[in-house]
N, C-alpha and C positions, 0 to 999 in steps of 0.2 A: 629771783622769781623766773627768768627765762629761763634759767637750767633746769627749773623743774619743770617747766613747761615740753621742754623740748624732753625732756626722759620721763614725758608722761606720752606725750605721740607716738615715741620709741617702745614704748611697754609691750605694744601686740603687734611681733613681727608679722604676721599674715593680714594687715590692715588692708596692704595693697591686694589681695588676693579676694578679701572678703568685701574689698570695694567692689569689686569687676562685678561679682554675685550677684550685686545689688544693683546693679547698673541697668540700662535701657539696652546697651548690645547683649546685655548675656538675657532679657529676655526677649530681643529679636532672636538667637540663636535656637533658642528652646522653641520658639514660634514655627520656626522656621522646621527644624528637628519634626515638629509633631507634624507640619504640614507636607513633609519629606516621608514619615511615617503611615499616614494615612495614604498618598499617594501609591506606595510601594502595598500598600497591602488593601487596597483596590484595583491594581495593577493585579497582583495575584489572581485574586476572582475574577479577572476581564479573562485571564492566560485558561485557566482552569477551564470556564465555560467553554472561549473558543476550538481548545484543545476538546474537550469534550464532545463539542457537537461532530466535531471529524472523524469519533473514534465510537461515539455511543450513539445508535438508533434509539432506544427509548427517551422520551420526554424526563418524561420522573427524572430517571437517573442522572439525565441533564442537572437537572434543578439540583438534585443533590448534592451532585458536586463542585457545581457554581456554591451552593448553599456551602461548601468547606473548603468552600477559597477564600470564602467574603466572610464566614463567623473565624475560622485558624490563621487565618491568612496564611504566611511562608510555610509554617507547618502544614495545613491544611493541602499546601504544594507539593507539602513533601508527601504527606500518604496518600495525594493522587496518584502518585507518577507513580508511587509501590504498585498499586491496585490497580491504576488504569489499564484497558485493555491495550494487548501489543501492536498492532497494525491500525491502521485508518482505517474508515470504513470502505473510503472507494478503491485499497486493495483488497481486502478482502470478495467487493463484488469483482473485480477482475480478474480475481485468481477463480471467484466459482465461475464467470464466464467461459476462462480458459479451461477447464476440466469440462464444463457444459459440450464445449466443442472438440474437445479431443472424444470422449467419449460417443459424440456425435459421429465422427471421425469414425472410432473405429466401430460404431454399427453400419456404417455407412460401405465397411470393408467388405468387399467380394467374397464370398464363398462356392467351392465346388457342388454345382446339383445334386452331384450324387454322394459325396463322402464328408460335404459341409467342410472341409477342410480352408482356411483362409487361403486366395490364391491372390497375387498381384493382377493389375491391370495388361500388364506386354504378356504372360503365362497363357502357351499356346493350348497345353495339356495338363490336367491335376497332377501336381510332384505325388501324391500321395497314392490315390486310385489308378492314377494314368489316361482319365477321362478326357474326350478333346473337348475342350472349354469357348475356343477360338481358330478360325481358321485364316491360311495365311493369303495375303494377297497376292495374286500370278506374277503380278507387274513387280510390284518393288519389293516383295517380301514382307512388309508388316504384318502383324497381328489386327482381323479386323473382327466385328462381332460379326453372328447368323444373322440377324435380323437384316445388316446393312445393304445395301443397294450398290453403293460405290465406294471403294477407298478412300477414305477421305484424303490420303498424301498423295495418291497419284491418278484418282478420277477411274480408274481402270474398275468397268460391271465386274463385282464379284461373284454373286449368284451361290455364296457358301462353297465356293475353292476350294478343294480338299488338297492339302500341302501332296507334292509331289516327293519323290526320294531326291532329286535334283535340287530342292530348291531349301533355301535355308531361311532360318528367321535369320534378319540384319539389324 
C-alpha cells in the first residue's frame, strides 16, 4: 500500500507548481501586481494633465487630455505626446515677446527726412540722398543732434556746428 501511495502523489508532476497558485504569496503577488498597475496608470493621468497645463491654454482641452491619461492610461500617453502641442506655453510667450520688441526695435529705427531711407545713430549725412542728418561737434568731433545745446562727450556750446573741411568725424 505505500507504493501505491507514494505513485499516487507522484502522478501530477506539476503539483508543486499548481501548489504556489494556490498559495497566499502567489496572491499577495497579484495584489500587489494590481496595486503596482493602478499606481502606474494614475501616474499616467497625473503626467498627462501636468504636461498639459505647460503646454495648453484652453481649460476643456486640459480636461480632455487628463481625461486620456486616466480612462487609456500608458496608451492614452502615448497619443498625447503624438498630438500634444510642441513647445510650452511660457516659450511660446517669450518668443512673441521677442519679435514684440525686435519689431518694436526696428520701428523705433531712424530714418532720413527727406528720402526715409534707414540711417544709423553716429550717420552725419543720408548715405542715400546726402542730406546732413547731424552735425559735428568743434571740440571733439562727435556726431550731435540740431536740437542740442551741448555735446554731451565734451560740454563744448554747439549751437548746430556746421562740420568744417578741417575737421573729421572720430
Amino acid at each position: 500500500m505505500s507504493h501505491g501511495t507514494v505513485f499516487a502523489a507522484s502522478d501530477n508532476p506539476f503539483q508543486s507548481v499548481s501548489d504556489f497558485f494556490s498559495s497566499s504569496t502567489w496572491t499577495f503577488i497579484i495584489r500587489l501586481g494590481v496595486v503596482f498597475l493602478i499606481a502606474v496608470w494614475l501616474a499616467c493621468a497625473y503626467w498627462v494633465f501636468k504636461d498639459a497645463r505647460r503646454r495648453i491654454d484652453d481649460k476643456i482641452l486640459i480636461a480632455v487630455a487628463a481625461a486620456t491619461g486616466l480612462i487609456f492610461g500608458p496608451v492614452g500617453v502615448i497619443v498625447y505626446a503624438i498630438v500634444r502641442p510642441p513647445e510650452y506655453l511660457e516659450d511660446v510667450r517669450e518668443r512673441e515677446l521677442e519679435v514684440r520688441m525686435m519689431e518694436q526695435r526696428l520701428a523705433d529705427e531712424q530714418h532720413c527726412s527727406f528720402c526715409k531711407t534707414p540711417v544709423r545713430d553716429d550717420y552725419l549725412v543720408c548715405p542715400t540722398c546726402g542730406r546732413r542728418l547731424r552735425s559735428v561737434c568743434r571740440s571733439c568731433g562727435r556726431p550731435v543732434e540740431p536740437q542740442w545745446r551741448l555735446c554731451p562727450y565734451c560740454e563744448t556750446e554747439v549751437h548746430g556746428a556746421p562740420l568744417t573741411a578741417g575737421q573729421t568725424y572720430r
